[in-house]
C-alpha positions in Angstrom: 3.2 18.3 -13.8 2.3 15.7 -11.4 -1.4 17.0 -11.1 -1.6 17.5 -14.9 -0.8 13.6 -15.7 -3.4 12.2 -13.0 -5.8 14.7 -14.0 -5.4 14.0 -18.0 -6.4 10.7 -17.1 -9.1 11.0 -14.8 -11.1 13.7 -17.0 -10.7 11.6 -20.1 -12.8 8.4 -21.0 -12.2 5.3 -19.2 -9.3 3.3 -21.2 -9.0 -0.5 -21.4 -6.1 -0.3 -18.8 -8.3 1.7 -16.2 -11.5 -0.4 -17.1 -9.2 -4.4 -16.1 -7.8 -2.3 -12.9 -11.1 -1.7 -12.0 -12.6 -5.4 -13.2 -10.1 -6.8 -11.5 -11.1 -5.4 -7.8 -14.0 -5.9 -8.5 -13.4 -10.0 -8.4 -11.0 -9.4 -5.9 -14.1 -8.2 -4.0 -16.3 -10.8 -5.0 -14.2 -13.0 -3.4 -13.6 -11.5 0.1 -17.6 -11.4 0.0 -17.6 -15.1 0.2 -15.0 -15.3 2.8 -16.4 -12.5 4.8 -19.8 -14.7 4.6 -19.1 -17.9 4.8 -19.2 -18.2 8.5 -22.4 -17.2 8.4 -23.8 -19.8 5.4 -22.0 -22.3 7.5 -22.9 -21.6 11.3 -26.0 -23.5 11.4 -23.9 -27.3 10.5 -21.2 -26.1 12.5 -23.5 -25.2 15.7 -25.4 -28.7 15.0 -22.4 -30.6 14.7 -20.4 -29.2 17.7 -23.7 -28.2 19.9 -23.2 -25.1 20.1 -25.1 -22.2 21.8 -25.5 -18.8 20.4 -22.9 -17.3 22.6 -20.4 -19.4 20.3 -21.6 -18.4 17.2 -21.5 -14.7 18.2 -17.9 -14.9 18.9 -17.4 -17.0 15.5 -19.3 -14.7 13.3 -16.9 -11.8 15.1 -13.7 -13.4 15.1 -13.5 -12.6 10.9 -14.7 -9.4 11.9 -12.0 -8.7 14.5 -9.4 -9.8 12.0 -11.0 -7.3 9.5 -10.5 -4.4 11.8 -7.0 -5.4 12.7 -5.9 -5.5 8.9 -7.3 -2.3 8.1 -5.8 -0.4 10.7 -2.2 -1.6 10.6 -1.9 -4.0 7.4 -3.7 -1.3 4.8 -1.6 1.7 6.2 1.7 -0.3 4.3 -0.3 0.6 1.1 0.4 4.2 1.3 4.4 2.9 1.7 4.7 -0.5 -0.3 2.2 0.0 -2.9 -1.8 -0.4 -3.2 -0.8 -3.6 -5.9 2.0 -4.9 -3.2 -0.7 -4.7 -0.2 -3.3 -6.9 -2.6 -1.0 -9.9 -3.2 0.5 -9.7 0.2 -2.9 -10.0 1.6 -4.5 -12.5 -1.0 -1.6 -14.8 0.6 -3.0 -14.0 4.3 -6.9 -14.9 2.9 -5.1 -18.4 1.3 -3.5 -19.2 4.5 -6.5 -18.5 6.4 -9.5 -20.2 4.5 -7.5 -23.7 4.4 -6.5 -23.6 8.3 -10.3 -23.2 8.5 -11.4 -26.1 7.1 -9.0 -28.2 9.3 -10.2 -26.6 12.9 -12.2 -29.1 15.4 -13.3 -26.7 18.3 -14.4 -23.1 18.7 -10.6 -21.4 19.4 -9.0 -23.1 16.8 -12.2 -21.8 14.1 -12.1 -18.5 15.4 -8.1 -18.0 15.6 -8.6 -19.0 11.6 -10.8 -16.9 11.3 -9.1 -13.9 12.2 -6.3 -14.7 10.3 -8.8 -14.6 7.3 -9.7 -11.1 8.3 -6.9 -9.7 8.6 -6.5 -10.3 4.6 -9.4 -9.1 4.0 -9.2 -5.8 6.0 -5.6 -5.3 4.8 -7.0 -5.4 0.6 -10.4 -4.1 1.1 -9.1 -0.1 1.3 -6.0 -1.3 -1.1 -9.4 -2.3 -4.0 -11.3 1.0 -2.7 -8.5 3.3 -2.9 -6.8 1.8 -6.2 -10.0 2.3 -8.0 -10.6 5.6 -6.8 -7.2 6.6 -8.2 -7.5 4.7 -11.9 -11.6 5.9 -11.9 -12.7 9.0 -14.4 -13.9 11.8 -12.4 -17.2 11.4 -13.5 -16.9 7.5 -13.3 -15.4 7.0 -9.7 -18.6 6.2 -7.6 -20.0 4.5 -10.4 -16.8 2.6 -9.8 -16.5 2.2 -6.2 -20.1 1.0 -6.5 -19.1 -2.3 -9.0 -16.4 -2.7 -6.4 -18.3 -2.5 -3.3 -21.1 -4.5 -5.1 -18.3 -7.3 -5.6 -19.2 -8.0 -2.1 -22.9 -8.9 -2.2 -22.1 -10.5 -5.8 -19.4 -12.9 -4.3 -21.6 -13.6 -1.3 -24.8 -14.4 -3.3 -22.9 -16.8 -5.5 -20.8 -18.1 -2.8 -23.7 -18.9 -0.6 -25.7 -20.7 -3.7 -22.3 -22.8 -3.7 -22.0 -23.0 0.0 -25.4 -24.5 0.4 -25.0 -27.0 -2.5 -21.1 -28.0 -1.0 -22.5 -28.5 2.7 -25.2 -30.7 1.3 -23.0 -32.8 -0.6 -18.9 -32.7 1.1 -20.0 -30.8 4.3 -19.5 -27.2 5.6 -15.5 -28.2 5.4 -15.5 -28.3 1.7 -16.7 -24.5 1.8 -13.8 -23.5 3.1 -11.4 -25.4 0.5 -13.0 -23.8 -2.0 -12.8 -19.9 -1.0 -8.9 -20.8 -0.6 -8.2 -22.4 -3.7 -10.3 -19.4 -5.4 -8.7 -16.7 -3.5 -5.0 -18.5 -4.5 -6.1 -18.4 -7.9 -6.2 -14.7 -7.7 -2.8 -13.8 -7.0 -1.1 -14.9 -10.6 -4.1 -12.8 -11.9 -3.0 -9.9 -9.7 0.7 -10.2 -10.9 -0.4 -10.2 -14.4 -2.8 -7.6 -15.0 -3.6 -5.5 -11.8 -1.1 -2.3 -12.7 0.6 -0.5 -9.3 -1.7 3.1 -8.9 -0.2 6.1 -11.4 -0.4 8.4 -8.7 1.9 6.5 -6.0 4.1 5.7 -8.8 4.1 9.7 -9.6 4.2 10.7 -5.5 6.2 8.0 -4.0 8.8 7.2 -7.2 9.9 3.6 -5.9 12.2 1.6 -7.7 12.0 1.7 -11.6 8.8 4.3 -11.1 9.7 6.0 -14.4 10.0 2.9 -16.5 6.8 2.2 -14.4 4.8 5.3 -15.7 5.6 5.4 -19.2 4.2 1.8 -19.5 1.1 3.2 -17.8 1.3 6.3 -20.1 1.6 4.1 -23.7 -1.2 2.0 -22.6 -3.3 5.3 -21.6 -2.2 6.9 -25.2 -0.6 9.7 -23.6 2.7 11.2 -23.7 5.8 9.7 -22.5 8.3 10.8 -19.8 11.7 11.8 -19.9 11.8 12.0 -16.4 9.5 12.0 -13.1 7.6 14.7 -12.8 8.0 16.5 -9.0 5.8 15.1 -6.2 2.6 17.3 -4.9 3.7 16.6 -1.4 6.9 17.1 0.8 9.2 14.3 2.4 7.1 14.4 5.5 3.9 14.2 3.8 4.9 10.9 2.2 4.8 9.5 5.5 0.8 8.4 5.1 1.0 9.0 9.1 -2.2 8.3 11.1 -1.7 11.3 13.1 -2.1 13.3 10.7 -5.9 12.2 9.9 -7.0 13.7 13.3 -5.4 16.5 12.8 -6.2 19.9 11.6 -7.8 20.2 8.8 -8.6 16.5 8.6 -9.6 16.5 12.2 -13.7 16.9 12.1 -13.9 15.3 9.0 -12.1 12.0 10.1 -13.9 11.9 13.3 -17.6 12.2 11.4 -16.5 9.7 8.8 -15.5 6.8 11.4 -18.8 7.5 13.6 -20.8 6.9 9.9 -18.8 3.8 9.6 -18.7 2.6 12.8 -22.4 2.9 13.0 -23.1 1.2 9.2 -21.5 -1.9 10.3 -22.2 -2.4 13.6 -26.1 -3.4 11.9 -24.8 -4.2 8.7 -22.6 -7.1 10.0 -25.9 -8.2 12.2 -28.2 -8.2 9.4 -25.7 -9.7 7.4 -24.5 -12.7 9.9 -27.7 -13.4 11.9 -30.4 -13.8 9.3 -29.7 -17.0 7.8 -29.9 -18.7 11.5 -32.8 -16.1 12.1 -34.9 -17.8 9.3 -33.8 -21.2 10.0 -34.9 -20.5 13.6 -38.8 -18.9 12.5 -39.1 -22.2 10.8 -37.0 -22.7 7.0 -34.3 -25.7 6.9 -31.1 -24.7 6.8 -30.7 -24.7 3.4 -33.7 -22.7 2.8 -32.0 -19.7 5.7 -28.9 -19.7 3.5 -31.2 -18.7 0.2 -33.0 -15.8 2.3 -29.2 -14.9 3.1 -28.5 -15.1 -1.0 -31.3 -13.0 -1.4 -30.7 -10.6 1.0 -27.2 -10.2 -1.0 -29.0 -10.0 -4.3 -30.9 -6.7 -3.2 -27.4 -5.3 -2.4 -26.6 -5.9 -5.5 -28.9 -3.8 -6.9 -29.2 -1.4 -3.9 -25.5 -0.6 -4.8 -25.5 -0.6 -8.6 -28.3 2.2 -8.1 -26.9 4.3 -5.9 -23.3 4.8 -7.9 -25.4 5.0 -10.9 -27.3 7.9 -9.1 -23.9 9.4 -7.6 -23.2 10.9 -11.0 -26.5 13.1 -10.7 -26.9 13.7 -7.3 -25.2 14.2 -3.6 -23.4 11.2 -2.6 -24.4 12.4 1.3 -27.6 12.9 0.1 -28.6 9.6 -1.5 -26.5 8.3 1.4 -28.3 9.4 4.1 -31.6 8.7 2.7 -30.7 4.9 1.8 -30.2 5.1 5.6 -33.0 6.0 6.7 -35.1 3.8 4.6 -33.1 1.1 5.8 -34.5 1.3 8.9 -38.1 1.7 7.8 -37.5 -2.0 6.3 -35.8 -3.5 8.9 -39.2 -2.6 11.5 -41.2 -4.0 8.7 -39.0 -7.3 9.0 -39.1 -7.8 12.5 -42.7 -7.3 12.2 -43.5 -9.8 9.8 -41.7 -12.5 11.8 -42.9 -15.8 11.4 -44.9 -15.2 8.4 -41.7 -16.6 6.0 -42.8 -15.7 2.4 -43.2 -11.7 3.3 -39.9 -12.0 5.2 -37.7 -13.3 2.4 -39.0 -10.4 0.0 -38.7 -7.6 2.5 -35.1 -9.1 3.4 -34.5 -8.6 -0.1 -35.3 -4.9 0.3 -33.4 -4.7 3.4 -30.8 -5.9 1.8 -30.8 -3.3 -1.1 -30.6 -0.7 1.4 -28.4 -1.7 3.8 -25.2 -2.3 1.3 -26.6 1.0 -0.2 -25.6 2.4 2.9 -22.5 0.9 3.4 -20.9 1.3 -0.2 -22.1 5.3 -0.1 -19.4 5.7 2.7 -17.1 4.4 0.5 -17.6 6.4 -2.4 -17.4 9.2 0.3 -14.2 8.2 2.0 -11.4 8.9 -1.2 -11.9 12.2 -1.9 -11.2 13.1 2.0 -7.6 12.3 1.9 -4.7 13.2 -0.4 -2.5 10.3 -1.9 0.0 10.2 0.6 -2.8 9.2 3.6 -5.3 7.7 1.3 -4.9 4.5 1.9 -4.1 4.9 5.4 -7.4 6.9 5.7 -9.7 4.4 4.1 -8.2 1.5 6.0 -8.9 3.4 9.4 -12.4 4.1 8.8 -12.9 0.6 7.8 -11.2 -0.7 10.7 -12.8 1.9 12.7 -16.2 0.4 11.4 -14.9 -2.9 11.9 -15.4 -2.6 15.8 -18.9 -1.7 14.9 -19.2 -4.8 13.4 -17.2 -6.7 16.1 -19.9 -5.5 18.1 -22.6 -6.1 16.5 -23.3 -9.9 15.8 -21.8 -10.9 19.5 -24.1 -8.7 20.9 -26.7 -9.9 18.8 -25.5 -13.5 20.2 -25.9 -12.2 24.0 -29.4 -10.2 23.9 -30.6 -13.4 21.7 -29.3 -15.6 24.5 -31.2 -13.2 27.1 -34.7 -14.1 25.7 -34.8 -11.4 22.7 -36.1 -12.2 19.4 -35.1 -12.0 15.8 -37.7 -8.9 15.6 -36.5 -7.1 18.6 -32.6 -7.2 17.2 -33.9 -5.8 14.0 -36.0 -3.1 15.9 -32.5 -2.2 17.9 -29.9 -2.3 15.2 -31.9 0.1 13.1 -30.9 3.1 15.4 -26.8 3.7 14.9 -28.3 3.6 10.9 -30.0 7.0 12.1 -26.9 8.0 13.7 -24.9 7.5 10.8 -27.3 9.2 9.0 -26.8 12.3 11.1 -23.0 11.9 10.5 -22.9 11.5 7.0 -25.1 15.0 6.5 -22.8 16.4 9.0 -19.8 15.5 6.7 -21.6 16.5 4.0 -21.3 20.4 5.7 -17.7 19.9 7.0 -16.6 19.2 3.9 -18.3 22.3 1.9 -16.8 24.7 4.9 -13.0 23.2 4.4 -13.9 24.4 0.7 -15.1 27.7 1.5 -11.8 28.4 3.8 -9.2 26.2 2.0 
């Protein structure tokens, strides 16, 4: 019964209802793009007005980053307990609470411990927004969906950072921070209001008022009411959402392959991401004119992840995956070969760009239909956390080999080699997956 009502909805049309849950996420997204990025739009006035080397901007652009991982590996589990909607607003409060403290640091500690207060928001709702629209998605819309939310993030960004660059002008790189708090505080009435709780926890976990819950879900669907809740798919100890149980058998090899991909993704996506606005500030642009190639950058994700979930309905989402990859890194030579020649590097970094979040949202159009409800959101949250350490990694050590006499074009030649490794992963999954199928 259970697996008819979620299934009646997902084969169907989208409805209005499922349409605003996934609208919704999708500005929820847009905003954690800006507060994801607005270290890096605002490193260059905060390293000229503190003097500081690129050691300390390293360990800036990863303290967010470090926050990130921490909230998706212990904050986004509670999802799969308290409720995707419950996780959102709990962690919209922990992005507030973080953006303002921000904007009143005056040294590197007290920036970075603010910082990773802000991540750990954003890590705790980003697999919440991933998983929630997975679960209110048609089947044939979901990576078309979990595309418009993972392109939230490259939307918010390229918006945010034509705002950042106007507000550092004219209040300075404080006033950046103000406003991503009162945006993201803004959000949570919105939440409250429209942003439903997902059918299928209300139909698997039944918490308090569930059935009242669902049939409110079911009139605005237009399907049939309850008299009572349906029984669950999974037993008492399934409901658990423990993370043992995602390295464990049959979930094992899967799991295993899908944090390597992630891991991998983000350990170049957060350097490409966070180093090229002081990249092309430092070949010869004002700082201003770095945060724009940033933007633009952004902008090709945008597109690069519009096209690929419109291209997930016709084709293998490995597939398309794996070759975004790949190309990626054929772009990212071409970049660090053009350096110092400014024009050519703002239009390939838009290419770069289209490739790069291409990669990165694939995975998570991947990463639902792994896991069952019950470890869903615990799933998704540990791969992005998993990843997160990639992209920990990546910007500090980006900081240090800078720091050691490399250039912008010899980073860009390095990080393009865990994209081939995730590559490698992804088609791996891609087999793992068809072999649990064959067997199951």
């Amino acid at each position: 019964m259970a697996t008819d009502i979620v299934a009646s909805m997902k084969e169907g049309p989208m409805r209005p209802v499922q349409i605003l849950a996934v609208t919704i996420c999708v500005v929820i997204n847009m905003l954690d793009g800006f507060d994801v990025l607005v270290m890096a739009f605002t490193a260059p006035s905060i390293a000229a007005e503190w003097s500081l080397e690129p050691q300390s901007i390293g360990i800036l652009l990863s303290a967010g980053l470090f926050g990130m991982s921490a909230g998706s590996l212990f904050i986004a589990p509670l999802a799969d307990r308290l409720g995707r909607r419950n996780n959102i607003l709990i962690c919209l409060s922990i992005i507030s609470v973080g953006m303002f403290a921000s904007a009143f640091t005056n040294s590197v500690p007290e920036l970075a411990a603010a910082r990773v207060v802000t991540g750990l928001g954003i890590g705790g709702a980003l697999a919440s927004l991933t998983t929630i629209t997975a679960e209110y998605s048609s089947y044939k819309r979901q990576g078309f969906a979990i595309s418009m939310v993972q392109s939230g993030y490259p939307v918010g960004a390229t918006i945010g950072g034509t705002i950042a660059a106007f507000l550092i002008v004219a209040y300075g790189w404080r006033s950046v921070y103000v406003f991503g708090a009162v945006c993201t505080l803004l959000m949570i009435p919105l939440v409250l209001r429209y942003l439903p709780e997902s059918l299928e926890f209300l139909i698997e976990r039944k918490p308090r008022n569930a059935l009242g819950k669902v049939n409110q879900l079911l009139a605005k669907l237009g399907m049939e009411q309850l008299a009572e809740m349906p029984d669950s798919r999974q037993t008492a100890d399934t409901h658990k959402g423990r993370v043992l149980d995602l390295v464990s058998a049959p979930l094992r090899t899967s799991t295993l392959l899908l944090w390597c991909a992630f891991f991998m993704v983000m350990l170049s996506f957060y350097f490409v991401l966070s180093w090229t606005p002081t990249l092309l500030t430092e070949a010869g642009l004002r700082a201003e004119q770095g945060i724009s190639g940033g933007v633009l950058m952004n902008i090709g994700g945008i597109i690069g992840g519009a096209t690929l979930g419109y291209l997930t309905a016709r084709f293998s989402a490995h597939r398309l995956t794996g070759l975004y990859m790949v190309l990626c890194v054929v772009f990212m030579t071409v970049f660090g070969l053009l350096d110092g020649y400014l024009g050519p590097m703002l239009v390939v970094g838009f290419v770069v760009g289209y490739f790069i979040f291409g990669s990165i949202i694939g995975l998570y159009s991947i990463a639902p239909d792994i896991y069952d409800t019950s470890v869903r959101n615990t799933g998704m949250g540990w791969a992005i956390g998993i990843g997160r350490f990639g992209g920990i990694i990546g910007p500090s050590a980006a900081g240090f080999l800078l720091a050691q006499g490399w250039t912008g074009a010899q980073c860009f030649y390095a990080f393009g080699i865990p994209l081939l490794i995730a590559m490698a992963a992804v088609l791996l999954l891609k087999a793992q997956q068809g072999t649990r199928l064959r067997t199951a």
